[in-house]
Structures are given as structure tokens and as C-alpha cells.
PDB file of N, CA, C and O in Angstrom, chain B, residues numbered from 101:
ATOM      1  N   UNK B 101       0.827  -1.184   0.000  1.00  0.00           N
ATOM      2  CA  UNK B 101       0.000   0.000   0.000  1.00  0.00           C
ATOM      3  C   UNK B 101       0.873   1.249   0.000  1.00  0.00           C
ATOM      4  O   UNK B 101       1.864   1.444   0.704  1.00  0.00           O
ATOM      5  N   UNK B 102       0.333   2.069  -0.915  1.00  0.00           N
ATOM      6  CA  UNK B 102       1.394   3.544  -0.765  1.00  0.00           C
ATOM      7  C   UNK B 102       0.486   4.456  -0.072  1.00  0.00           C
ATOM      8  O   UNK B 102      -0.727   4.572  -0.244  1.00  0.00           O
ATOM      9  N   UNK B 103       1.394   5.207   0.889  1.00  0.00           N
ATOM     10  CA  UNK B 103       0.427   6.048   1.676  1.00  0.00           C
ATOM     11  C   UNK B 103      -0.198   5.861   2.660  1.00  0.00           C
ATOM     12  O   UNK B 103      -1.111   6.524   3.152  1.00  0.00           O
ATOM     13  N   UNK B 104       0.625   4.274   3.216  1.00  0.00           N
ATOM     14  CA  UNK B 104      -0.340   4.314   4.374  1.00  0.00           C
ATOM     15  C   UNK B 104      -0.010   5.409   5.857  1.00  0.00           C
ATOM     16  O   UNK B 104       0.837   6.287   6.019  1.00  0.00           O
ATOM     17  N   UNK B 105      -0.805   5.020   6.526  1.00  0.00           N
ATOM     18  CA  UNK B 105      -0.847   5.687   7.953  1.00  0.00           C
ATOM     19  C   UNK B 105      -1.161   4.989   9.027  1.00  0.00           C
ATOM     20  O   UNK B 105      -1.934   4.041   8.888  1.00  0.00           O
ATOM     21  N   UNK B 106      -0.723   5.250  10.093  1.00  0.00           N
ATOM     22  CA  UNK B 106      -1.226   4.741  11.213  1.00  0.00           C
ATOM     23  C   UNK B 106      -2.173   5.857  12.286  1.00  0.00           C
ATOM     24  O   UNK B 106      -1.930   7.057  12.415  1.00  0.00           O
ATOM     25  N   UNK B 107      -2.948   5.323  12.771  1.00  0.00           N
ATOM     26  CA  UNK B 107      -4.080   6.061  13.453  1.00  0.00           C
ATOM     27  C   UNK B 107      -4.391   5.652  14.721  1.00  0.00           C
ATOM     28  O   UNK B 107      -4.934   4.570  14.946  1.00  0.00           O
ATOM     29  N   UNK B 108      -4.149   6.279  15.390  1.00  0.00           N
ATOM     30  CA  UNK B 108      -4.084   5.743  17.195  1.00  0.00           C
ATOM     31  C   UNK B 108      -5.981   6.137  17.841  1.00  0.00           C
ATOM     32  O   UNK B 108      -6.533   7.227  17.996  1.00  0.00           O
ATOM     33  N   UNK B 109      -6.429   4.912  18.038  1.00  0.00           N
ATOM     34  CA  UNK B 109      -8.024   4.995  18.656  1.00  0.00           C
ATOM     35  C   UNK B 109      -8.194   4.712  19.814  1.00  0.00           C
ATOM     36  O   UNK B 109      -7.212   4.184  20.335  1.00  0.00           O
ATOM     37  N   UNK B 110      -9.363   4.899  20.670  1.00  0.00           N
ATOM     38  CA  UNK B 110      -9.204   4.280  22.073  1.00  0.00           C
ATOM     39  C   UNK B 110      -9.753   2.799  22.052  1.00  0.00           C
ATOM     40  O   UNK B 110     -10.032   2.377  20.930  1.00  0.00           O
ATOM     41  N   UNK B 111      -9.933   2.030  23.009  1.00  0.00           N
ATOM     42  CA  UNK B 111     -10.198   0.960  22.790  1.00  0.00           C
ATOM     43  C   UNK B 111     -11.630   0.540  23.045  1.00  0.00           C
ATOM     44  O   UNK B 111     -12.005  -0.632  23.062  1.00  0.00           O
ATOM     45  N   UNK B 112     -12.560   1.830  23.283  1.00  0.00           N
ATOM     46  CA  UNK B 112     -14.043   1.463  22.692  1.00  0.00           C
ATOM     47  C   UNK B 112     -13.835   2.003  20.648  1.00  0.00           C
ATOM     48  O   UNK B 112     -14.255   1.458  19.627  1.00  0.00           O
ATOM     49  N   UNK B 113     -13.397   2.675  20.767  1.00  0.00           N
ATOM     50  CA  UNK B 113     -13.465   2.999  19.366  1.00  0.00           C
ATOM     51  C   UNK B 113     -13.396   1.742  18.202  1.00  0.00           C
ATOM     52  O   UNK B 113     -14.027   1.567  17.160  1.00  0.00           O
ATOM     53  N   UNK B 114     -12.119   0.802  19.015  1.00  0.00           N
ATOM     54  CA  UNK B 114     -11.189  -0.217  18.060  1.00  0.00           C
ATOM     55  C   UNK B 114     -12.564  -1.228  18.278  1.00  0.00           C
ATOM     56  O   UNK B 114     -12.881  -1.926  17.315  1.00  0.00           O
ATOM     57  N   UNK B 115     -13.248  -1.297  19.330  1.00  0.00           N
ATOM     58  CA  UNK B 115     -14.061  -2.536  19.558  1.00  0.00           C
ATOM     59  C   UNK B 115     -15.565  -2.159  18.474  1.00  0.00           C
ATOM     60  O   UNK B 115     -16.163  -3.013  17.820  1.00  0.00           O
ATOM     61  N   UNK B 116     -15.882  -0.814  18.526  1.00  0.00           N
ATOM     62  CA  UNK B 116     -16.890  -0.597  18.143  1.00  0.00           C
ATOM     63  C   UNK B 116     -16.293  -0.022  16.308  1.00  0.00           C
ATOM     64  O   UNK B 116     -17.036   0.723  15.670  1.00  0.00           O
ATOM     65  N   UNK B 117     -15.088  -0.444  15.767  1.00  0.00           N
ATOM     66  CA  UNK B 117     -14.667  -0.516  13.974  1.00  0.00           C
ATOM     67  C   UNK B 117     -14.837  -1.475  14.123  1.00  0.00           C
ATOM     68  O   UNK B 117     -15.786  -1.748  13.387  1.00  0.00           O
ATOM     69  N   UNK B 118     -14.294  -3.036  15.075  1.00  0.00           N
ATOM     70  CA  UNK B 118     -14.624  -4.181  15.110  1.00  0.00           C
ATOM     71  C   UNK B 118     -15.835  -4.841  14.752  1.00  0.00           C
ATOM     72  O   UNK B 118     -15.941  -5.678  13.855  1.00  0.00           O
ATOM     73  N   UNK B 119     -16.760  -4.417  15.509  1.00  0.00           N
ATOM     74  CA  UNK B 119     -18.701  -4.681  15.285  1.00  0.00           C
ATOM     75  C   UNK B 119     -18.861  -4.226  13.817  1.00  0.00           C
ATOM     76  O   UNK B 119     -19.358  -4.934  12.941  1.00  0.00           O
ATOM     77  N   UNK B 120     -18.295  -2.715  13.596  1.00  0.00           N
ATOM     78  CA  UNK B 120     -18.651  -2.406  11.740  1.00  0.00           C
ATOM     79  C   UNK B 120     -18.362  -3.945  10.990  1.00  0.00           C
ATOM     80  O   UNK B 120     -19.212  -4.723  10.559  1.00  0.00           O
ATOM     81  N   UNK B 121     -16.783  -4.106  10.993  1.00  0.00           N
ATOM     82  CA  UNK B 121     -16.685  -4.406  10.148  1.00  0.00           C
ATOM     83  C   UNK B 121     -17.167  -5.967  10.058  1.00  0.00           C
ATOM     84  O   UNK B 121     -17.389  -6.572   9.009  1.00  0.00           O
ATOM     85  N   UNK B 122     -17.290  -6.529  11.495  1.00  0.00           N
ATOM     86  CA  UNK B 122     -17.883  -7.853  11.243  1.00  0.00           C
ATOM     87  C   UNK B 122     -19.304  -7.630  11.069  1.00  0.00           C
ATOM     88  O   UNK B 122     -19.878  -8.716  11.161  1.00  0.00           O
ATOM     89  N   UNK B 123     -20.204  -6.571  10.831  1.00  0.00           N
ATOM     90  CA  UNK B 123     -21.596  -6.485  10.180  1.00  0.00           C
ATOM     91  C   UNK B 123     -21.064  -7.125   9.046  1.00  0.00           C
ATOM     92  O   UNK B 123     -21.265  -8.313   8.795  1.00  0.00           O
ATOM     93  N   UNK B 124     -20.142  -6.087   8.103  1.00  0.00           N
ATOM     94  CA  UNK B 124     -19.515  -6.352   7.135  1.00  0.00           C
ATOM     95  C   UNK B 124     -19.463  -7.138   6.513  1.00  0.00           C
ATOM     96  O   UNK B 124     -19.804  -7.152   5.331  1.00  0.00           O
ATOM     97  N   UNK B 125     -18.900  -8.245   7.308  1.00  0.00           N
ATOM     98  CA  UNK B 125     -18.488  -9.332   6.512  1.00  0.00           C
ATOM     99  C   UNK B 125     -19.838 -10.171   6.382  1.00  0.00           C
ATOM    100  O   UNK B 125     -20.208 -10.837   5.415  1.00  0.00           O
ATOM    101  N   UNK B 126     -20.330 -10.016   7.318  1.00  0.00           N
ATOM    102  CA  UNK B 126     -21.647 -10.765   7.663  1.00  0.00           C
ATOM    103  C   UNK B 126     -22.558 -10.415   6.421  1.00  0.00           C
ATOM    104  O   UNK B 126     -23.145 -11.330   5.843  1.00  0.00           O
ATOM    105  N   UNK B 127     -22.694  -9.030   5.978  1.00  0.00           N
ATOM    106  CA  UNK B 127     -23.105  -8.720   4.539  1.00  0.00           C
ATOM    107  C   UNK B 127     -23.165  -9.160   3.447  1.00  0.00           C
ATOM    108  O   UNK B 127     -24.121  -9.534   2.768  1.00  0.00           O
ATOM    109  N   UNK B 128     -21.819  -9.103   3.215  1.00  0.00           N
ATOM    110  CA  UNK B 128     -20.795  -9.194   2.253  1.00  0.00           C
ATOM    111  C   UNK B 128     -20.206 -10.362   2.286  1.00  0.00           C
ATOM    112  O   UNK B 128     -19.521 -10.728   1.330  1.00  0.00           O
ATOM    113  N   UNK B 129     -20.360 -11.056   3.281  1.00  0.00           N
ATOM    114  CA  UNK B 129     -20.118 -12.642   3.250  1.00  0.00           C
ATOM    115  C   UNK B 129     -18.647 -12.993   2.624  1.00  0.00           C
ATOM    116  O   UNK B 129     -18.437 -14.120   2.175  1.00  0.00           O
ATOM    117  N   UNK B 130     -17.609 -11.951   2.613  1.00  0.00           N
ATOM    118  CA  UNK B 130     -16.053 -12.148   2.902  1.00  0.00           C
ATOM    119  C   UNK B 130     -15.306 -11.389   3.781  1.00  0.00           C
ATOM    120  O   UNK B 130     -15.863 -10.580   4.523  1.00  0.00           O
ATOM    121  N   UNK B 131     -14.418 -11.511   3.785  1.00  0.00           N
ATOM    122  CA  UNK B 131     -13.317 -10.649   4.932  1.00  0.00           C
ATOM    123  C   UNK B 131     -13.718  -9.328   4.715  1.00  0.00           C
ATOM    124  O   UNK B 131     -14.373  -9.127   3.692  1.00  0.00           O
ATOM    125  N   UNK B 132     -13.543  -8.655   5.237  1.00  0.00           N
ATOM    126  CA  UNK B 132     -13.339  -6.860   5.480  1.00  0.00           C
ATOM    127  C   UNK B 132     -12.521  -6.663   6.212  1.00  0.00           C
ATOM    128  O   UNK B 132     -12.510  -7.382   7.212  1.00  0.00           O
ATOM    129  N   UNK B 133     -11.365  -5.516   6.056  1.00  0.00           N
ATOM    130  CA  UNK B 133      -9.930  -4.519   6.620  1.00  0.00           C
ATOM    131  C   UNK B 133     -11.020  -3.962   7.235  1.00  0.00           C
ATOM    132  O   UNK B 133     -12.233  -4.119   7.091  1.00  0.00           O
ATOM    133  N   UNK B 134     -10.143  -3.079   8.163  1.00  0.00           N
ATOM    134  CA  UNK B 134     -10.205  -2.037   8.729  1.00  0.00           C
ATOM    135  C   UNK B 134     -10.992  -0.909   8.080  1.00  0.00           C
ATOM    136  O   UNK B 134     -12.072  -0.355   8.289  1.00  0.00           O
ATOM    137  N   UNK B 135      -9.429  -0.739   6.705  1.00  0.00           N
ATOM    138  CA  UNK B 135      -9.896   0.421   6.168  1.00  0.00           C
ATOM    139  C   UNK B 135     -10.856   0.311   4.593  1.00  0.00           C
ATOM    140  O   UNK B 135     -10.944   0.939   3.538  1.00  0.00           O
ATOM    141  N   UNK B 136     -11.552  -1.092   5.340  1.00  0.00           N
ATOM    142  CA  UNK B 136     -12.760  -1.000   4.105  1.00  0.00           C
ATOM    143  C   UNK B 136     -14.370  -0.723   5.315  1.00  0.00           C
ATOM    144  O   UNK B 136     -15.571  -0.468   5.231  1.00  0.00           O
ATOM    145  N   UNK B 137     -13.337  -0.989   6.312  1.00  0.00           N
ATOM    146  CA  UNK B 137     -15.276  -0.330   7.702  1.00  0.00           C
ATOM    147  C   UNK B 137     -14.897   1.150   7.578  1.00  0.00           C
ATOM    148  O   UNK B 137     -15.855   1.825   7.202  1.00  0.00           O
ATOM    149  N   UNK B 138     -13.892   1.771   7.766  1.00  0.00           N
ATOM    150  CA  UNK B 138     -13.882   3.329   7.836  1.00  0.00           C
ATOM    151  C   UNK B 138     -14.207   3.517   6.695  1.00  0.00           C
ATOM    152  O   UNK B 138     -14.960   4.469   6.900  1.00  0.00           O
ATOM    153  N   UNK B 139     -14.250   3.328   5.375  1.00  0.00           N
ATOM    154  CA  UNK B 139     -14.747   3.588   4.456  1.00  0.00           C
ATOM    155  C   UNK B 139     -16.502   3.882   4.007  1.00  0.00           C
ATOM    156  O   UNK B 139     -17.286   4.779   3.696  1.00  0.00           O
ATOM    157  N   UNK B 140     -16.402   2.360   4.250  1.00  0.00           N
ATOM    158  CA  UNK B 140     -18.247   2.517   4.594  1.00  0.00           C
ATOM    159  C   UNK B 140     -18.490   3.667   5.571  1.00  0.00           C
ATOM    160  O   UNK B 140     -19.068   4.653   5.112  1.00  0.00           O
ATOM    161  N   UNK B 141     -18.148   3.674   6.784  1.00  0.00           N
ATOM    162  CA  UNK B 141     -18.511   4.519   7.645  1.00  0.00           C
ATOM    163  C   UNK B 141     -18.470   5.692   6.971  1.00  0.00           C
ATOM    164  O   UNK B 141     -19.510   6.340   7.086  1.00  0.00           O
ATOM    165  N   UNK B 142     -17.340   6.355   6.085  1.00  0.00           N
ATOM    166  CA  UNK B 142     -17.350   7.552   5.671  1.00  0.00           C
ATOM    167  C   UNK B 142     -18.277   8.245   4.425  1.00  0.00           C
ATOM    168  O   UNK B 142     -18.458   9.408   4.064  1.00  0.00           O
ATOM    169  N   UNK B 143     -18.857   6.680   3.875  1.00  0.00           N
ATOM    170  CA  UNK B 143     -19.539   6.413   2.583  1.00  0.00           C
ATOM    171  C   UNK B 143     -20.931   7.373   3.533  1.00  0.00           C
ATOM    172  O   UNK B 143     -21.267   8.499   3.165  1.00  0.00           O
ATOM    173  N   UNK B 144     -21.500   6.754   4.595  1.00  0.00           N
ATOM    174  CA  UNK B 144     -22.716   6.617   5.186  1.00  0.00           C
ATOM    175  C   UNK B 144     -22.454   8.838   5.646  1.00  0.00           C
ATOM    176  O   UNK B 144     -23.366   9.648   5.480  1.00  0.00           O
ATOM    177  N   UNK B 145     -21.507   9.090   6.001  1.00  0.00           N
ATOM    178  CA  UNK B 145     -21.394  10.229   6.140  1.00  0.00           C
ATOM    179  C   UNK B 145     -21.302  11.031   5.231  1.00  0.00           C
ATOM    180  O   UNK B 145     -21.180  12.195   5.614  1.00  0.00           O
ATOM    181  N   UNK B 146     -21.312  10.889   4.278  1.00  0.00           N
ATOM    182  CA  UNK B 146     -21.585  11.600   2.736  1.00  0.00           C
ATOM    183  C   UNK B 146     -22.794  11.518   1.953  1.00  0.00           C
ATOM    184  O   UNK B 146     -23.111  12.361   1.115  1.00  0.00           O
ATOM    185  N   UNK B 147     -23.671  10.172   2.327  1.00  0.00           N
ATOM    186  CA  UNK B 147     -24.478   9.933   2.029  1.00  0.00           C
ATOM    187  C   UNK B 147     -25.774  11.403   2.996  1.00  0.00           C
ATOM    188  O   UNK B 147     -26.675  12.078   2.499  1.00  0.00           O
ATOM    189  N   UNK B 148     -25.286  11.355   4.334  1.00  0.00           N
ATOM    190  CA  UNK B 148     -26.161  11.756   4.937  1.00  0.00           C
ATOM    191  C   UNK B 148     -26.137  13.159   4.864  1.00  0.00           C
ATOM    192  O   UNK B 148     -27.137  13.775   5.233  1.00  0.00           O
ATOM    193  N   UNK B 149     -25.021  13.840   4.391  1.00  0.00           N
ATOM    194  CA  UNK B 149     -24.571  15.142   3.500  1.00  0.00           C
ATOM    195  C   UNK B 149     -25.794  15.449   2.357  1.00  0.00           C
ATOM    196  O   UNK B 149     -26.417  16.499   2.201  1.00  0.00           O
ATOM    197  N   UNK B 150     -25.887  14.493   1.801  1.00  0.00           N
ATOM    198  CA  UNK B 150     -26.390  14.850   0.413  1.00  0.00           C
ATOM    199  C   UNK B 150     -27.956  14.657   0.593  1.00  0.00           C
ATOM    200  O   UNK B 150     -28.756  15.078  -0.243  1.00  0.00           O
ATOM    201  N   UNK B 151     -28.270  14.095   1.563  1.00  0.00           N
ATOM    202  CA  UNK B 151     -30.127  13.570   1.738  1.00  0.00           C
ATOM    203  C   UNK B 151     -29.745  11.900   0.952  1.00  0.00           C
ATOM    204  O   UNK B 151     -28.830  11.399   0.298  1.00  0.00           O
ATOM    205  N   UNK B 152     -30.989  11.525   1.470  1.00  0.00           N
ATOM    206  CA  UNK B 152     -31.118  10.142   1.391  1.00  0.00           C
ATOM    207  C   UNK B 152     -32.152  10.322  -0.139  1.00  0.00           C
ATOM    208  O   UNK B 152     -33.040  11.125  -0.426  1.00  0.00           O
ATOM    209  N   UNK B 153     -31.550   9.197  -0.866  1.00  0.00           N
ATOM    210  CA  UNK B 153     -31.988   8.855  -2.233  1.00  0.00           C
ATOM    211  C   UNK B 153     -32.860   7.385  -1.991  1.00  0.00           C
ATOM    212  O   UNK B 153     -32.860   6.469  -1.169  1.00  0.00           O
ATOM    213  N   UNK B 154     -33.533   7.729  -3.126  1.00  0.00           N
ATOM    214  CA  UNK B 154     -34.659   6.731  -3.118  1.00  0.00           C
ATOM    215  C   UNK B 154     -33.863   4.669  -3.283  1.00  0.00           C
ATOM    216  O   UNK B 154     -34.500   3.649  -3.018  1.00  0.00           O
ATOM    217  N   UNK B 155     -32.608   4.732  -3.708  1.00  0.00           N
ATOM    218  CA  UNK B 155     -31.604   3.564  -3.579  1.00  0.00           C
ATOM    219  C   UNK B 155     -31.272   3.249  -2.339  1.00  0.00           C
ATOM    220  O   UNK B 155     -31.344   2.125  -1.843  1.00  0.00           O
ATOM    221  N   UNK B 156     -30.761   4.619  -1.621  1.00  0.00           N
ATOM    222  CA  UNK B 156     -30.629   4.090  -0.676  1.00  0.00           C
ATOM    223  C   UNK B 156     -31.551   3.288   0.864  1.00  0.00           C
ATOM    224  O   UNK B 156     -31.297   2.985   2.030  1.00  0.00           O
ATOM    225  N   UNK B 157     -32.769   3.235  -0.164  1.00  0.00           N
ATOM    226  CA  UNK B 157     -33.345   2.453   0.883  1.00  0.00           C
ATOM    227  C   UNK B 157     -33.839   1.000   0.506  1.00  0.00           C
ATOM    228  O   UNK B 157     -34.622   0.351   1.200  1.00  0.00           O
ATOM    229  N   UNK B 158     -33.129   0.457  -1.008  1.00  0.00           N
ATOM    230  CA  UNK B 158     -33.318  -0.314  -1.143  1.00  0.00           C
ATOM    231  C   UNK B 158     -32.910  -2.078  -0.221  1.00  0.00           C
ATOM    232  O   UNK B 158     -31.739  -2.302   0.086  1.00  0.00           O
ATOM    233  N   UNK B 159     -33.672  -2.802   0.000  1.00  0.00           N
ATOM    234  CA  UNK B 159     -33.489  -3.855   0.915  1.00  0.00           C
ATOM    235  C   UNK B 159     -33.399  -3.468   2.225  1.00  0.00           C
ATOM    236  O   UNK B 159     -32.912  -4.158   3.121  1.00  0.00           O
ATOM    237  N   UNK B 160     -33.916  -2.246   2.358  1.00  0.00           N
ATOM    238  CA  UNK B 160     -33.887  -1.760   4.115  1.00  0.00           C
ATOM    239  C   UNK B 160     -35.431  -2.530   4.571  1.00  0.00           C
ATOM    240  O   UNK B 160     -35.343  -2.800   5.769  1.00  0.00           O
ATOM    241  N   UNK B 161     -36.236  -2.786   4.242  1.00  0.00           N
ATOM    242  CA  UNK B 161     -37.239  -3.643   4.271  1.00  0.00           C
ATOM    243  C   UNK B 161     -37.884  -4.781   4.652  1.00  0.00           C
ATOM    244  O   UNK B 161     -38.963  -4.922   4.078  1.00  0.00           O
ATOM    245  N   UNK B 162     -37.578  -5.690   5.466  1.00  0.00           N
ATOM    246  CA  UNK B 162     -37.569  -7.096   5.592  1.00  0.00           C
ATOM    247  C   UNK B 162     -39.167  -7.241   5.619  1.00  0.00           C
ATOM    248  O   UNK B 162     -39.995  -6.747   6.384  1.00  0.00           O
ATOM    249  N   UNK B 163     -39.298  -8.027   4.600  1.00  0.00           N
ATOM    250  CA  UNK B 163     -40.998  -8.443   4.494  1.00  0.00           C
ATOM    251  C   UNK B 163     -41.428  -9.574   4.399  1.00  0.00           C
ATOM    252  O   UNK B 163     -40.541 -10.410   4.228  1.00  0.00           O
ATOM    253  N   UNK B 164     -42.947 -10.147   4.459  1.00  0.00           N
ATOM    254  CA  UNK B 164     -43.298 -11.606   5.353  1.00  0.00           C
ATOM    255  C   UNK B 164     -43.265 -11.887   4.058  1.00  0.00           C
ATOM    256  O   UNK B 164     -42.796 -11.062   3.273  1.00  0.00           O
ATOM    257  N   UNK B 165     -43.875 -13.386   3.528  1.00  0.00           N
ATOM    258  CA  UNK B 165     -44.658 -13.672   2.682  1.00  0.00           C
ATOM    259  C   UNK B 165     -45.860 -13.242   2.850  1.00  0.00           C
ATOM    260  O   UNK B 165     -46.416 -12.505   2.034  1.00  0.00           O
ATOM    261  N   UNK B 166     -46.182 -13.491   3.501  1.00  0.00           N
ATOM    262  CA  UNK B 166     -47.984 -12.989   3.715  1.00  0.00           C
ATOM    263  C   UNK B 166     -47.925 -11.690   3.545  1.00  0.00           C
ATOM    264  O   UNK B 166     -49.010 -11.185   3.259  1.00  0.00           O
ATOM    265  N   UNK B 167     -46.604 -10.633   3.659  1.00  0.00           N
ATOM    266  CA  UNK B 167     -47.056  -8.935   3.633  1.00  0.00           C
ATOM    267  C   UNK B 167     -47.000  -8.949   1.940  1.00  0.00           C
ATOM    268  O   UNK B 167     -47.831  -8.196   1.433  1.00  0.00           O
ATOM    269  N   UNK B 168     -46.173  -9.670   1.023  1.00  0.00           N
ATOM    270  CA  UNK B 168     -45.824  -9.724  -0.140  1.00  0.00           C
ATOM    271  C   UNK B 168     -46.817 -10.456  -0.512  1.00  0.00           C
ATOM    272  O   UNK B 168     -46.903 -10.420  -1.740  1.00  0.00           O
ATOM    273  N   UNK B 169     -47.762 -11.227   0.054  1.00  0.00           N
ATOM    274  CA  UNK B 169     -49.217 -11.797  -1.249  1.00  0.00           C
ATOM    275  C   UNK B 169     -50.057 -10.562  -0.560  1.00  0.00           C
ATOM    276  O   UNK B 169     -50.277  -9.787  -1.491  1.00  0.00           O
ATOM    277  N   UNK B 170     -50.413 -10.226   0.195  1.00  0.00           N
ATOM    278  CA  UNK B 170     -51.349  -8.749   0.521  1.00  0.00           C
ATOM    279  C   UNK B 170     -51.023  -8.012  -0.283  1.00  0.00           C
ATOM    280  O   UNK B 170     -51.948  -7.736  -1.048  1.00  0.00           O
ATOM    281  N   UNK B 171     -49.566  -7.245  -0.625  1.00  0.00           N
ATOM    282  CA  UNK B 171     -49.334  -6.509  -1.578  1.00  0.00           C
ATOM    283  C   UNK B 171     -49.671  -6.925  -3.243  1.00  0.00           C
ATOM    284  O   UNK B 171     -50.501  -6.391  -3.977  1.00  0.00           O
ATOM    285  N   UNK B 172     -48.787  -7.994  -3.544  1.00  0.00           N
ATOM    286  CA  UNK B 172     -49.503  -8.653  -4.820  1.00  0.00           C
ATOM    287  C   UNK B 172     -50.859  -8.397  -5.230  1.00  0.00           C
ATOM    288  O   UNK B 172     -51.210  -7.734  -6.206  1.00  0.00           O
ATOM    289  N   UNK B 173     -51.894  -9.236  -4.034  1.00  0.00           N
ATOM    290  CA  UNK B 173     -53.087  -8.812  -4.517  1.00  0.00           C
ATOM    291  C   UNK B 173     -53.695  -7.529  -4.833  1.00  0.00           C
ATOM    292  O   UNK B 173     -54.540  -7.255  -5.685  1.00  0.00           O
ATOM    293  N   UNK B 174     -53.027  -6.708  -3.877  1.00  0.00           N
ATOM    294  CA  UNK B 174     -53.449  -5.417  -3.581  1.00  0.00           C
ATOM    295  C   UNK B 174     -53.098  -4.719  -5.464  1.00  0.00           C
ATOM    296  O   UNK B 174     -53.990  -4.244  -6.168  1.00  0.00           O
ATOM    297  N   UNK B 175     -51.979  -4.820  -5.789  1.00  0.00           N
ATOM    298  CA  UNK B 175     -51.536  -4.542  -7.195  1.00  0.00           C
ATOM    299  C   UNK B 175     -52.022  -4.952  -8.305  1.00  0.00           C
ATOM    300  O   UNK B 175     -52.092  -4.343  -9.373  1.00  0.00           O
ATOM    301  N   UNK B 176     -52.367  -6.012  -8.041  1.00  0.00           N
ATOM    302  CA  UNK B 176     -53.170  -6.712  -9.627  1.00  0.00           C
ATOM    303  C   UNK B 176     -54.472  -6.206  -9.574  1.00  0.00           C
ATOM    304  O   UNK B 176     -55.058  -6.066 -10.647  1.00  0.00           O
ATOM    305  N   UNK B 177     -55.144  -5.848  -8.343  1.00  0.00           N
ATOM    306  CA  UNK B 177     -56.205  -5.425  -8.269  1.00  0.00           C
ATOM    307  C   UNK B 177     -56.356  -3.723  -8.974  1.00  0.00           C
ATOM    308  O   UNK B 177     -57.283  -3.464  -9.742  1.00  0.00           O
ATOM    309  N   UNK B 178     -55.544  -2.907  -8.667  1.00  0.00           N
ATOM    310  CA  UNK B 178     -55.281  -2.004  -8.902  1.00  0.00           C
ATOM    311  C   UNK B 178     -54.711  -1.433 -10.386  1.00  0.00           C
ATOM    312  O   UNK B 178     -54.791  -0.245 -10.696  1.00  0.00           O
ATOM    313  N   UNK B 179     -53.891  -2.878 -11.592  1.00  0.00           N
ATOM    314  CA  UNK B 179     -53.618  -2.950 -12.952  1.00  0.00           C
ATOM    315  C   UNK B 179     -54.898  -3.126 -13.364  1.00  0.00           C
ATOM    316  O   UNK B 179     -55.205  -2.431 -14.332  1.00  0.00           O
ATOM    317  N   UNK B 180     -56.049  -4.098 -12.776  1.00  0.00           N
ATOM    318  CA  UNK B 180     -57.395  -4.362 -13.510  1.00  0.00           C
ATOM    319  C   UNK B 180     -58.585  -2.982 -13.829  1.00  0.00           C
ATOM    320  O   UNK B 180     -59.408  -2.645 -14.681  1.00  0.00           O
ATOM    321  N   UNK B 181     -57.865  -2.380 -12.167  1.00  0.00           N
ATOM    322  CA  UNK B 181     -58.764  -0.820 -12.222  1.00  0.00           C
ATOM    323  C   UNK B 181     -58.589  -0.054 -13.353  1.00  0.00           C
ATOM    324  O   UNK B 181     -59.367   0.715 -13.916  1.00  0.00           O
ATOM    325  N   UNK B 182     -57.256  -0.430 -13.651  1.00  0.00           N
ATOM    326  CA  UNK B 182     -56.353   0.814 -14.392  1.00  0.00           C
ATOM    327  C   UNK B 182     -56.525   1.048 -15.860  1.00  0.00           C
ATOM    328  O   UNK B 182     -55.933   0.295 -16.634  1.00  0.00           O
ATOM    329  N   UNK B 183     -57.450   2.242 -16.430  1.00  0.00           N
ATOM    330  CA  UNK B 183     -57.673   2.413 -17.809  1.00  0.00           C
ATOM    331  C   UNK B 183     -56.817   3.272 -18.624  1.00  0.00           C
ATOM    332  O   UNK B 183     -56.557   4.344 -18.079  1.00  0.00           O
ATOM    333  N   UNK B 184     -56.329   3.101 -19.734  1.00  0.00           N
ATOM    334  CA  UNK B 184     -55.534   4.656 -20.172  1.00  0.00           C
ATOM    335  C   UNK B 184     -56.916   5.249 -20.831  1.00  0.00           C
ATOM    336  O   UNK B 184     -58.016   4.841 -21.205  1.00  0.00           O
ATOM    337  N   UNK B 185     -56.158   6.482 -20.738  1.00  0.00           N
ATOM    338  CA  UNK B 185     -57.394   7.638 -21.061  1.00  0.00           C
ATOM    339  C   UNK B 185     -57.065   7.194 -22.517  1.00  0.00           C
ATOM    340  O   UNK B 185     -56.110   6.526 -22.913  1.00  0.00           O
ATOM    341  N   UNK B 186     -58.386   7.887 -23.402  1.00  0.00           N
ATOM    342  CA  UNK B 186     -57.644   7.860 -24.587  1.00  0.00           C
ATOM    343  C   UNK B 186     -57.607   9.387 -24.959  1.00  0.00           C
ATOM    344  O   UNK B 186     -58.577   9.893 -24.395  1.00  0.00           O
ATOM    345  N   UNK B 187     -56.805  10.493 -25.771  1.00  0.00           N
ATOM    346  CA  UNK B 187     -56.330  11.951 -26.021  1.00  0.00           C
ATOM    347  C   UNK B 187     -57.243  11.642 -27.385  1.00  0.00           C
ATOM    348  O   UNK B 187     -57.250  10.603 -28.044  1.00  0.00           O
ATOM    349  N   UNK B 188     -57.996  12.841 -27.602  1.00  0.00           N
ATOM    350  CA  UNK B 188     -58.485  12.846 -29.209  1.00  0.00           C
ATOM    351  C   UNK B 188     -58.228  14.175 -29.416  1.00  0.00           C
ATOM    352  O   UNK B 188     -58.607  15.151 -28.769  1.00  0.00           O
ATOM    353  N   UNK B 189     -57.367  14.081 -30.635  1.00  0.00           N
ATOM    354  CA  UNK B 189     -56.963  15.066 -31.292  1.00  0.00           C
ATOM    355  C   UNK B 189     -57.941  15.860 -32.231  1.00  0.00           C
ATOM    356  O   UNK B 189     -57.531  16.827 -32.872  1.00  0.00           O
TER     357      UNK B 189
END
């Protein structure tokens, strides 16, 4: 690595990059560095700079089956309602 650095933390700090980054891996389902949790972390602080985008809430969601056939139905019901106008010129 060129450029690295060293960075002196306390030892709730080191325990609580620890928890990041094993979310992390737990995610991402491989290893994660250090300086791929400060990253995220810094990702999430830029993110929250700019306002939250309609992506970023994708899979924030955890839903039943049963909430996903309620919805289903709820939708097909709602394509059957659904007429296009017709425009006459």
C-alpha cells in the first residue's frame, strides 16, 4: 500500500470498527480490513450530506410472505382498475 498511515483509537473505538466491520463481513459474506469499515462509515457520512436517495433504501425492508401476497393482490387489483385515457386530437 502507498500512503499508508497509522491512526491511534481508544479501545471502545477499536471494539466498536470491530462490530462495523464484522456487520460487514456478515453482509458481504467475505473478509473486510479495517480500512474498508472506515470507508463505509465515511460512505454513510456523505451519504447523509447529500439527503437520502430513493436507492438508498433499497433492501432496508424485511418483508413476510404474507405482507408480499397482501401486496400482490393489492396490485393486480389495482392494474385491472387501471384504464388509459384515450387523447383525441
Amino acid at each position: 500500500m502507498v500512503g499508508v498511515k497509522s491512526v491511534k483509537v481508544s479501545r471502545d473505538i477499536y471494539a466498536r470498527l470491530c462490530e462495523v466491520a464484522g456487520e460487514l463481513q456478515v453482509r458481504l459474506k467475505r473478509p473486510v480490513s479495517f480500512d474498508e469499515a472506515m470507508r463505509y462509515l465515511l460512505s454513510l457520512r456523505e451519504r447523509k450530506r447529500r439527503g437520502v436517495v430513493i436507492t438508498d433504501l433499497a433492501g432496508s425492508w424485511d418483508m413476510s410472505d404474507e405482507e408480499w401476497a397482501e401486496i400482490k393482490v393489492d396490485l393486480e387489483g389495482a392494474w385491472r382498475r387501471w384504464k388509459v385515457l384515450e387523447i383525441k386530437s
